[in-house]
N, C-alpha and C positions, 0 to 999 in steps of 0.2 A: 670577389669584387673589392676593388678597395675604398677606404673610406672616403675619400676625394669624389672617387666614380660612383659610389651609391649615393653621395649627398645629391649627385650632377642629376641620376635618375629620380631621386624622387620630387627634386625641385623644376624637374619638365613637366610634373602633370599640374592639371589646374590646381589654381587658389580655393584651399578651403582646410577646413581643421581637421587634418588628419588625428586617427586613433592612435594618441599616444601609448597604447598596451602593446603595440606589434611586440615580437622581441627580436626587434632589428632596428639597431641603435639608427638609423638615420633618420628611420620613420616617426621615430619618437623627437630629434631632433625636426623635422619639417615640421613636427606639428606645433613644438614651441616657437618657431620661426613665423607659421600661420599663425597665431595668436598675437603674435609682435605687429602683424603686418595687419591683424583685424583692428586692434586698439588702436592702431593708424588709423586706420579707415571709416573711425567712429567717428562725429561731430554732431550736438555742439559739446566740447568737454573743457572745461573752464580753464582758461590760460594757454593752453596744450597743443602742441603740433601737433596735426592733422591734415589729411588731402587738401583742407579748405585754404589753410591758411596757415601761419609761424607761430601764433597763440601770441606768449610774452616772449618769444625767444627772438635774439638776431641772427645768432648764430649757426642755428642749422634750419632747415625744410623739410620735408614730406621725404626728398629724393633720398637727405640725408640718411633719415633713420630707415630708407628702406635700403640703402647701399650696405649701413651698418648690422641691420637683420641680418642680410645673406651672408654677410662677411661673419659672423658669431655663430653661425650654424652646425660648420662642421665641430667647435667644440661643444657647442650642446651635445654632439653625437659623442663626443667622447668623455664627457661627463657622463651620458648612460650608460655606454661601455663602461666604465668607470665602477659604477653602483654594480653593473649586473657583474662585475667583477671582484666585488669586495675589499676596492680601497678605500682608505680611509681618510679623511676629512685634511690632513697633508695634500696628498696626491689632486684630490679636489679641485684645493687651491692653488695647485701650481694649473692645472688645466685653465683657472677659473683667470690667472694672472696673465695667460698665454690668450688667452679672450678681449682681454683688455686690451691689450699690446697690438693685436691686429686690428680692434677696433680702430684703436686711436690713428694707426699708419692708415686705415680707410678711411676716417672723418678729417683728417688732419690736425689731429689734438682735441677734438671737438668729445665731451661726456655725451654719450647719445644713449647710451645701456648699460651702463655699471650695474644698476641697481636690478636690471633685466637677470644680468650675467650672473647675479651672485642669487639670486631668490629661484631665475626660473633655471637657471644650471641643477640648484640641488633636487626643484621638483621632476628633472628630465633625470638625476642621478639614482633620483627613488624607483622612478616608472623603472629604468632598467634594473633594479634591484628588482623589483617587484616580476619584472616579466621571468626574470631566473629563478625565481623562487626561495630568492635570500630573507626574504621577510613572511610573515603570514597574510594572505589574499586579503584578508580582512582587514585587514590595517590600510588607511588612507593613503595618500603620497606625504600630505603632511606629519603624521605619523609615524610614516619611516623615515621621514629625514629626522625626527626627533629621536625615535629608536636608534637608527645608527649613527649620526655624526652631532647631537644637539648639544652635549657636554662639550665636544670641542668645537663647535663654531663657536662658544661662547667663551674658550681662552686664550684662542687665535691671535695672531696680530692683526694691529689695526690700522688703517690709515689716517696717519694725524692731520693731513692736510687735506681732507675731504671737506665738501661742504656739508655731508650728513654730521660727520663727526664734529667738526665745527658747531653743528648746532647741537645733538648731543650733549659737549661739553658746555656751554651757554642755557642751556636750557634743561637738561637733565631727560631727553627724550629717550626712547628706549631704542629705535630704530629698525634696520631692517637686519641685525642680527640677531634681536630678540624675539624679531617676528618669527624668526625662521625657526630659531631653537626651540619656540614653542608650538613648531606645527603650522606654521601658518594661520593662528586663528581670523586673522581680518581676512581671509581668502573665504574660509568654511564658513563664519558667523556673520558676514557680511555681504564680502561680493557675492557670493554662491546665492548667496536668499533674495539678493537683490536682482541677478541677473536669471533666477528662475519666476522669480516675482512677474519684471520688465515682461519675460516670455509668454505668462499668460495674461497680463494686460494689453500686449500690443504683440496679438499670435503672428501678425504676417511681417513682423518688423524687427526681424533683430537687431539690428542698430540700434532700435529705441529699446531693448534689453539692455545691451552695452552700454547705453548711456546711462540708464537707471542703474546699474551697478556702478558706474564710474562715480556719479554723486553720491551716493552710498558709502562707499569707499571715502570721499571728502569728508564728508557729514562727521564720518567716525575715527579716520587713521589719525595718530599723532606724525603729520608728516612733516621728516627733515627738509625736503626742498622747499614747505611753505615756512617752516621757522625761519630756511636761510634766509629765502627773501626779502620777507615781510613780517619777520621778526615774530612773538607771540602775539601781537595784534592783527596778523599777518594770518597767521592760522585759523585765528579763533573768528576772524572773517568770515574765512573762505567755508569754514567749518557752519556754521550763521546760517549765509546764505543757501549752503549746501542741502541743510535742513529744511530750510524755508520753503526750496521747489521741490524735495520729497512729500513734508507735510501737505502741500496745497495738491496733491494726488500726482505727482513727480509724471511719468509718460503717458499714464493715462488720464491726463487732465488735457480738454482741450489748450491747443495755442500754445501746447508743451515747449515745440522746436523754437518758436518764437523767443520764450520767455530762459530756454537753456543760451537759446543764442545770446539775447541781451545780456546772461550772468557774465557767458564766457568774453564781451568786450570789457565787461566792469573788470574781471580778473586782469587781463590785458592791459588795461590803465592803469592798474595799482601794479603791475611788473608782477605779478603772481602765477605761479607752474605750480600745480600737483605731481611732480613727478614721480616722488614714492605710488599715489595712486594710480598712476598712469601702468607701472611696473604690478602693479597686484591686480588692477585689471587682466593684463596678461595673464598674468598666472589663476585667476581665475578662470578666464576660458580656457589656460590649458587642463587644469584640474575638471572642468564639467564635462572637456569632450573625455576625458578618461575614464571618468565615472559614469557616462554614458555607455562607452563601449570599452571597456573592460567589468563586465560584473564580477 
């Protein structure tokens, strides 16, 4: 079967988060594709496209970033392929640039998942490591992206005219290439505690999981898309706030959705996107269903 036709099959069964351990690259792709397509599906998430609504954006919609998921999928597939192959951190990036490339001819110019492509590409590169047995069981996905490619994603080229990098250089932020080099820790020490936390405070509700790691994720990421915005006052905002409706018992407090809702118009008004978090969200859910079902 080829890769075209098994992405075709496994994107005909229902919506849900597939086990990214299969070791068939496409499965592992659907599943980071499902993740992309639940972190949609979350509301209220402060600023942020969503089924609901554009958040701070004009530019794209709900339809948008789910045209651009399924269009980025088949290279998620080949980023596992990739891993469970043993290239190296080169080859990657040229897959990871051929992701961009079809993004952008689908959105029409529009950034919908850069930061998707490049964070949840290498967590899809490790799973397929992981499923061939190029690494040890026991190591994380964050772990093996650091075991095999974490020195060179860290002397890679870079993009100068990005808005991460932009802010980077203005602010000195570490970004999503040093998240990655180090494993992902905002995935493991953050969303993961946040989005297992969400699950036993609100058992029949996993949306309101989702969103309690989404604030989580605010509270604590240095993120580039809130530098770009809104500057470091802009962050340290968002960051405030974020805190505020954790502290006051974040999903499990009643009049929760209410009071997520009211943040997410405040973010809206001030033109404020978490989109780094939005991107580690994802990849949070793809790391939990992994470590759910692959022991």
């Amino acid at each position: 079967m080829t890769l075209a036709l098994a992405w075709r099959a496994q994107r005909a069964q229902p919506p849900q988060v597939r086990a990214p351990c299969a070791p068939d690259a496409a499965a592992i792709a659907a599943s980071a594709v499902d993740c992309l397509l639940l972190e949609l599906e979350t509301w209220p998430k402060p600023g942020l496209v969503s089924h609901i609504d554009r958040g701070s954006h004009d530019d794209m919609d709900a339809e948008t970033l789910r045209v651009s998921a399924e269009t980025i999928g088949p290279y998620f597939a080949a980023l596992a392929d990739g891993g469970a192959g043993g290239c190296a951190m080169e080859r990657l990036r040229v897959i990871g640039l051929e992701a961009e490339a079809a993004m952008f001819a689908a959105t029409s110019g529009i950034n919908t998942h850069r930061g998707a492509i490049f964070g949840l590409g290498l967590l899809c590169a490790a799973a397929g490591a992981r499923s061939n047995g190029r690494v040890d069981p026991a190591l994380s996905l964050g772990a093996t992206v650091t075991r095999l490619w974490g020195s060179s994603i860290l002397v890679g080229p870079v993009l100068l005219h990005s808005h991460g990098m932009r802010a980077r250089r203005r602010f000195g932020a570490g970004g999503a290439r040093a998240e990655a080099a180090n494993g992902f820790p905002s995935v493991y020490q953050v969303g993961l505690t946040a989005l297992r936390r969400g699950a036993l405070i609100a058992a029949d509700d996993a949306e309101a999981a989702r969103v309690e790691a989404c604030f989580a994720l605010i509270a604590a990421v240095e993120d580039t898309n809130l530098l770009h915005r809104g500057g470091l006052d802009g962050l340290l905002y968002a960051r405030r706030v974020a805190r505020q409706f954790l502290g006051q018992g974040g999903v499990g407090a009643p009049g929760w959705r209410e009071r997520a809702g009211a943040i997410h118009q405040r973010f809206v008004a001030r033109r404020l996107s978490p989109g780094g978090s939005a991107d580690l969200l994802a990849m949070t859910l793809f790391v939990d269903a992994h470590e759910r079902s692959c022991p």
